[in-house]
C-alpha positions in Angstrom: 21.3 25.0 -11.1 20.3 22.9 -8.2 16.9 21.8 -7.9 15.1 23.0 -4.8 14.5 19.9 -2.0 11.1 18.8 -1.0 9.9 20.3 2.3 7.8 18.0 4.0 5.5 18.5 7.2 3.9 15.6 8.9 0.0 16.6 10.4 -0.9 13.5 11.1 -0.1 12.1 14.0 1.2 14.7 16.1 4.0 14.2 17.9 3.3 12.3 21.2 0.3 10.9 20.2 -0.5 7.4 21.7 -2.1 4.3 19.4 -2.6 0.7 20.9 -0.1 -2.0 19.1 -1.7 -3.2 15.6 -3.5 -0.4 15.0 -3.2 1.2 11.3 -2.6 5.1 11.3 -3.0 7.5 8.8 0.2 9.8 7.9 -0.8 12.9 6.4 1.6 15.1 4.9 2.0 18.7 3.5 4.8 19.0 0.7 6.3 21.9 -0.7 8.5 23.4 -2.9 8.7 20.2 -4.8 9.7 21.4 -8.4 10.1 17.7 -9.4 10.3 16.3 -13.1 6.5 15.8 -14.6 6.6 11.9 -13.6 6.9 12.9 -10.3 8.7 11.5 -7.3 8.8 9.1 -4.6 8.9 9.8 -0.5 11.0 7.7 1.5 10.1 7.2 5.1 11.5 5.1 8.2 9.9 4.0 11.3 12.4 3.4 13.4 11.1 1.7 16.9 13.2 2.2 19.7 11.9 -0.6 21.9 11.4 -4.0 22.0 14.2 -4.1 19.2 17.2 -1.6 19.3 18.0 -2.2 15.0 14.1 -2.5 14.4 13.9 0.5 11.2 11.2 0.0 8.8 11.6 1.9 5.5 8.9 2.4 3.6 8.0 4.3 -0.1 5.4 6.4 -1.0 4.9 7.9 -4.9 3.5 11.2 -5.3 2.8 12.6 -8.9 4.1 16.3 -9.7 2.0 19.1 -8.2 1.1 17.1 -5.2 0.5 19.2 -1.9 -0.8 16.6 0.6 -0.5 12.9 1.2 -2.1 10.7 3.5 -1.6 7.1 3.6 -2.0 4.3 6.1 1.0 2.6 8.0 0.5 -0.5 10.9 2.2 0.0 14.0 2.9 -3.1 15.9 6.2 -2.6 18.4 5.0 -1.1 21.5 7.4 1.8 22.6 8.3 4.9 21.0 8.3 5.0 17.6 10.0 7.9 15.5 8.8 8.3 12.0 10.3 10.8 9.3 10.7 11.4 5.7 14.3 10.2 4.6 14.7 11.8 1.4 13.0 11.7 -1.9 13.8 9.8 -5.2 13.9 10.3 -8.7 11.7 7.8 -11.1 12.9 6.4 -14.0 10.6 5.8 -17.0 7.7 3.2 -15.4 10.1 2.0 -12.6 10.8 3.9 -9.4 14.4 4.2 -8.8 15.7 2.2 -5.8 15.3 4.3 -2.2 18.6 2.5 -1.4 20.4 3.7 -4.6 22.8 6.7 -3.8 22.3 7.8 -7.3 18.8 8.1 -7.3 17.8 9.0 -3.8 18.3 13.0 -3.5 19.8 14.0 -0.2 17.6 14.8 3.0 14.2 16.4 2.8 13.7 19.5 5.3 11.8 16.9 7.6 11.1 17.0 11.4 9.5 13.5 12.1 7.1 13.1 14.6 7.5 10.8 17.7 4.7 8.5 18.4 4.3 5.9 21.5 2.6 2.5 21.0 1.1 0.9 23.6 
């Protein structure tokens, strides 16, 4: 049987929220219906900046242990523009090690995930 996806919910920023260039926000995020293994799992995110760079995607990890229900962590944003970030999917770890975000074995398919859209300035 299929284990259920992650939903995750972004409250922090809201969408079309303005931050000067360099500034370090704090992501916060709600996550539900986890029912991941007891060593927990690992978020995947991307901030993908639309401007001054077409190809500029940042990925970035985050770990969160079983039974987790809200993260928050900080992130710099330095492009300004619109930026778009969202939760990519969510991996398995292995033993002490998280598994590779990159790996198509390890990284379950996409998270019920909306994003928020953010504009540096």
């Amino acid at each position: 049987m299929p284990r259920k996806k992650p939903k995750i919910k972004m409250t922090s920023p809201k969408n079309n929220q303005s931050f000067p260039s360099g500034t370090t926000i704090t992501i916060e995020v709600e996550i539900t219906d986890t029912n991941v293994p007891d060593d927990g799992v690992g978020l995947f995110f991307t901030d993908l900046a639309k401007d001054p760079r077409p190809n500029y995607d940042l990925k970035f990890r985050y770990s969160v242990d079983r039974n987790v229900t809200k993260v928050s962590f900080p992130h710099r944003v330095a492009h300004p523009g619109p930026h778009e970030i969202r939760c990519l999917g969510w991996f398995r770890f292995r033993g002490t090690n998280a598994a590779s975000p990159n790996s198509p074995s390890h990284n379950e398919k996409n998270v019920d995930d909306d994003g928020v859209k953010i504009i540096v300035t």
